[in-house]
Structure formats: C-alpha cells, structure tokens
C-alpha positions in Angstrom: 0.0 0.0 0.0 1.1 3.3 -0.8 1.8 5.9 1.6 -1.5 8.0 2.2 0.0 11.6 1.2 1.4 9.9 -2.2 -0.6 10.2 -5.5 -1.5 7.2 -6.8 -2.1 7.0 -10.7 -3.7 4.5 -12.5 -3.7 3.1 -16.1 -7.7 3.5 -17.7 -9.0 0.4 -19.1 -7.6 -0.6 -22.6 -4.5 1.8 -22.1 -6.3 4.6 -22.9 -4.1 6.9 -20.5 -3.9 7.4 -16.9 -5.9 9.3 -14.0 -5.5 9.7 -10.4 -7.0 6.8 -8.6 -10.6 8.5 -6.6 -11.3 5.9 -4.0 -14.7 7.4 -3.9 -15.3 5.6 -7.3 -14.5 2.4 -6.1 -16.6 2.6 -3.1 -19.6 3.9 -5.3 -19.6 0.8 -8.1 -19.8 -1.4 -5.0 -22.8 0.1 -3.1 -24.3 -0.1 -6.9 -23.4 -3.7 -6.5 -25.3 -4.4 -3.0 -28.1 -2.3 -3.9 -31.6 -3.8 -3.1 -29.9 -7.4 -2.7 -30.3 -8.6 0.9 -27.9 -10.6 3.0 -24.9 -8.7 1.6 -22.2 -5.7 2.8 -20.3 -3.7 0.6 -17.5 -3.1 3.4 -16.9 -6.7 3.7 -16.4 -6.9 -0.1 -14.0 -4.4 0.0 -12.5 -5.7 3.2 -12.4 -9.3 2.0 -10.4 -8.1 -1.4 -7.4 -6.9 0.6 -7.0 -4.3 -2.1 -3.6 -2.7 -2.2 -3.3 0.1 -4.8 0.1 1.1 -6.5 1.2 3.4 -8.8 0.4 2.1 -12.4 -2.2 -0.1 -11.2 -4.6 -0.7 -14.0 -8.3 -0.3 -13.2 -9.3 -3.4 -14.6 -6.8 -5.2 -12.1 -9.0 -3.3 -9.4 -12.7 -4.5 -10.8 -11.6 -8.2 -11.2 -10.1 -8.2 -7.6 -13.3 -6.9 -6.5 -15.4 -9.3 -8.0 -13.3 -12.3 -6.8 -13.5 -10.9 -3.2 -17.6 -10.8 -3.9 -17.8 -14.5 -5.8 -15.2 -15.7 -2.5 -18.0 -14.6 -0.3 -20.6 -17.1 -1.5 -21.6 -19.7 0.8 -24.7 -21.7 1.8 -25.3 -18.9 4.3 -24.8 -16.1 1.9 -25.8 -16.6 -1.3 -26.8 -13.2 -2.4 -23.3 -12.6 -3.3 -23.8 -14.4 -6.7 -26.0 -11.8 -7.7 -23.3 -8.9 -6.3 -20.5 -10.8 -7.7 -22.5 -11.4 -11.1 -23.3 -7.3 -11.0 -19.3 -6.5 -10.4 -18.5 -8.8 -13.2 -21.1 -7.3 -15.6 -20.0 -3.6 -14.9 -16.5 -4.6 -16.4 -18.1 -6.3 -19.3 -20.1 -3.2 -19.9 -17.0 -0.9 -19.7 -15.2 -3.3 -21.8 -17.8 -3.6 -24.4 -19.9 0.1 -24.4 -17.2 1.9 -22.3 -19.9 2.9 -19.5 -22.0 1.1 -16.9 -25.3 2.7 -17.9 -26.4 4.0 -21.5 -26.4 1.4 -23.8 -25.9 2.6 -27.9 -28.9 2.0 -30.3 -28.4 -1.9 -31.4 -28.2 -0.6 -34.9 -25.1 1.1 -34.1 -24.1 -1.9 -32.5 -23.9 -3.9 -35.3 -22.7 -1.3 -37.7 -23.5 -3.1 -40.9 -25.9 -2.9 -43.9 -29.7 -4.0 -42.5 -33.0 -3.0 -42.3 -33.0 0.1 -39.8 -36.5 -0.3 -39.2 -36.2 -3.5 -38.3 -33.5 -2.4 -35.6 -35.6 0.3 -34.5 -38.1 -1.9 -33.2 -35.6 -4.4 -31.6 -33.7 -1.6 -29.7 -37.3 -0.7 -28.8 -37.7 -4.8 -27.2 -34.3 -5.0 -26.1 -34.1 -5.3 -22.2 -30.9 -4.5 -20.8 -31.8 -4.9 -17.3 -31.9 -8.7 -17.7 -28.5 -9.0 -17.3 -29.4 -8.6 -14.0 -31.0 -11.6 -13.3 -27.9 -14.0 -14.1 -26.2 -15.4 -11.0 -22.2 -14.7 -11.4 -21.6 -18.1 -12.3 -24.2 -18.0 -15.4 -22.7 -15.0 -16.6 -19.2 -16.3 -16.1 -19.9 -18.9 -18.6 -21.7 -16.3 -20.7 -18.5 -14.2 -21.0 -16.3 -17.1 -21.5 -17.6 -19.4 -23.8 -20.9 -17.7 -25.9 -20.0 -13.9 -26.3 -18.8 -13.0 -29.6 -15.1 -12.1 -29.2 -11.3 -12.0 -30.2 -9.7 -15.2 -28.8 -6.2 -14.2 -29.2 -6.5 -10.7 -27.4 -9.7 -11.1 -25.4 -11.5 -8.4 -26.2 -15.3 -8.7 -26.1 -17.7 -7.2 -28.2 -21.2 -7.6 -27.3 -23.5 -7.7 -23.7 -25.7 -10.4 -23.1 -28.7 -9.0 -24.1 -26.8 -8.2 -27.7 -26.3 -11.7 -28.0 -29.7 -12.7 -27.3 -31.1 -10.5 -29.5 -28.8 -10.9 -32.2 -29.3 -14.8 -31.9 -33.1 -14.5 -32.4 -32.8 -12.0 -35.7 -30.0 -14.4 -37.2 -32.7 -17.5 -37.0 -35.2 -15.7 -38.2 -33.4 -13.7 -40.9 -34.8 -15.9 -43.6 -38.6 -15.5 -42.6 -40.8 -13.7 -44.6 -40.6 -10.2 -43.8 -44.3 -9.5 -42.8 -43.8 -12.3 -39.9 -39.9 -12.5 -38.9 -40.1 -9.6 -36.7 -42.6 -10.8 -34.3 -41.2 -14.2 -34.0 -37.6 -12.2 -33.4 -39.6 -10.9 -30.2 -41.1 -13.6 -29.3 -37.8 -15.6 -29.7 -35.5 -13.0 -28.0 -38.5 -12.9 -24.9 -37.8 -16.9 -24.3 -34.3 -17.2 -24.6 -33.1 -13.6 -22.5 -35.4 -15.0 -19.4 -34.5 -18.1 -19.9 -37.9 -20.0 -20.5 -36.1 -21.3 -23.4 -32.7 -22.9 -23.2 -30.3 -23.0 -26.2 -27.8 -25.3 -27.3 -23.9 -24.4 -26.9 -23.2 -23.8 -30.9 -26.5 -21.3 -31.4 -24.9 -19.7 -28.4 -21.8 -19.1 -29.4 -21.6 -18.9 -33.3 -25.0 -19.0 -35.4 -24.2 -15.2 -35.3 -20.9 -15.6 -37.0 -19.6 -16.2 -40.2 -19.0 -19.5 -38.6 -22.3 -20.7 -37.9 -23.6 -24.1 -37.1 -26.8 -25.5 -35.3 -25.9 -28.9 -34.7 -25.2 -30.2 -31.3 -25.1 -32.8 -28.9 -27.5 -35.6 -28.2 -28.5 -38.0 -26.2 -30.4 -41.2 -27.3 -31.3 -44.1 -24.8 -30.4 -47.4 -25.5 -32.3 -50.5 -24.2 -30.2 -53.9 -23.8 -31.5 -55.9 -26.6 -30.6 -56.2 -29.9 -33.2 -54.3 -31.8 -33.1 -51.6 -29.4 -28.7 -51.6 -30.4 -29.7 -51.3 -33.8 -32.5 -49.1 -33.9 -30.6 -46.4 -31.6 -27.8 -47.0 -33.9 -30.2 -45.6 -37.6 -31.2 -43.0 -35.4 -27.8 -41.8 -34.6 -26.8 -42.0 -38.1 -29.7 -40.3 -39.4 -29.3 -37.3 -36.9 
C-alpha cells in the first residue's frame, strides 16, 4: 500500500491513458453492486479483497479483484453474493464492451453493418438490458467465457448479453418472410433472455458468426436388446 500523502495513478481500461485513482469511485460501483440485494455488505467486499493500490495499477486489475473478493463470499449462508459478484463482473463487461455502466448505444449502431434500420428500431425498442441482471455470477461467467462473440487471441469482447440474445433471435429468423420474422424475433429474444427457453452451446456461441452451425449434442437411450442396439444405432446416423 502506498503511503497516504502519495498520488496514486492509474492506467484507464484498454490503455487509454492514466488518471489519479478516486477511492470514492471504487466505493460507489460497490454500493451499486449491493443495492436492493439482501444478506450482503459492501464493506466486507472491500475488506475481504485486501486491495492494495500502487502506482500504475490498472483499473481493470481493481474490478476483477473486487469481483473475486464478492464470488469468494458465497456460501450456503450467503448466497446473495452471486448476484453482487454477477453485478461486479457485468459492470467490467459493460466498460469493456460500451465503455460505460449505464447508456447502452442504439443496437443498430451496435452492429454497424448494412440492414434493415427499421427493423433495428423496433428491436432496440424490445431489447431489455436490465436482464442482465437476473444471471447469477456463475451464469454470466460462462456467458463471458464461452458464448459472447469475441477475439480469442487478445480477449476483447464485443457484445452484452442482451446483444447476443437479440442478435441470436434475428439471425434464425433472418430468412422469414418479412411480414412475420419480426414478431417471431420478439417472441424468440423474450424466451431465450429469461430463460424459458434454453439454447444449445453452438446457437450460443456462433450462429451469429460467419461461422455458424446448429448442430449439437444428443442424447439417445439405448435399451439392452438387440433391436433396441440397432434401432438407436439408424437413429444416430440419421441425426
């Protein structure tokens, strides 16, 4: 730890220059963390992270060490710290992705490429950003790692949760006819973002791509006889 009369910088998130670190900050993003979530203490967060600034200290270092001291704090007796730690964790997905915590950009200018504006116009109009809310940290963990479109080799991410979701639903319904697609869009994008519908791993993580695919895993019971064997066997080879 620093000596308390010396000035502490630290780096911005993706090197984008330095600022003197405000404490204040730190201890605001956490009460936004605990806010309206029983069971939990922002102090013991912050005292259970045993956060040591130094000079040069990047800001992301500071988020992730927070968020590890809230996701070390779940237990059987407190388990409202998934939903703090899952809150900590999106806050540096947001910064990451948007570079805020709060005003998401119109979806159109998300996606930045040649569609229908109309048709984004109505999905930034459906699209509910405050469902990211409802993941527990480890949900969203394995929402960030594995399904969110992003560069494997530096790590950067480039879409929220509710992106995804929404962008999933207009991708398998791009080839609708017009007059119908966008209402099964909503209706799709409803399901799947509060999770009344459950997705398989590669429409999760690439049927937005260029590399796209929709086939996944299965599961097909087997009886022990030998017509059972065999039948289970065409089956498999059909799928």
């Amino acid at each position: 730890m620093a000596p308390a009369d010396q000035i502490i910088n630290v780096v911005k998130r993706g090197s984008r220059g330095k600022e003197i670190l405000n404490i204040e900050k730190i201890h605001d993003m956490v009460e936004y963390a605990v806010e309206d979530i029983k069971g939990v203490s922002s102090s013991q967060i912050e005292m259970n992270s045993g956060l040591q600034f130094y000079d040069g200290m990047s800001t992301d270092e500071i988020q992730q060490i927070l968020i590890k001291s809230a996701a070390d704090l779940i237990s059987l007796e407190n388990p409202n710290y998934q939903y703090v730690a899952a809150r900590l964790l999106l806050y540096s997905l947001r910064k990451q992705v948007i570079g805020k915590l709060w005003d998401h950009p119109h979806i159109y200018d998300h996606v930045k490429k040649a569609v229908d504006k109309k048709d984004f116009d109505r999905m930034e109009n459906w699209i509910n950003h405050e469902r990211d809310y409802t993941f527990t940290y480890a949900g969203l963990r394995q929402v960030i790692d594995k399904y969110l479109v992003q560069d494997r080799s530096s790590g950067d991410i480039f879409e929220t949760p509710q992106f995804m979701y929404m962008m999933i639903a207009a991708t398998v319904f791009a080839q609708y006819p017009k007059n119908k697609r966008m209402s099964y869009v909503k209706k799709y994008y409803d399901a799947i973002s509060t999770f009344k519908i459950n997705i398989p791993t590669p429409v999760m993580a690439g049927v937005r791509t260029p590399i796209r695919q929709y086939a996944s895993c299965v599961l097909v019971d087997v009886d022990d006889t030998l017509p059972s064997i065999f039948s289970s066997d065409m089956a498999i080879g059909r799928y």
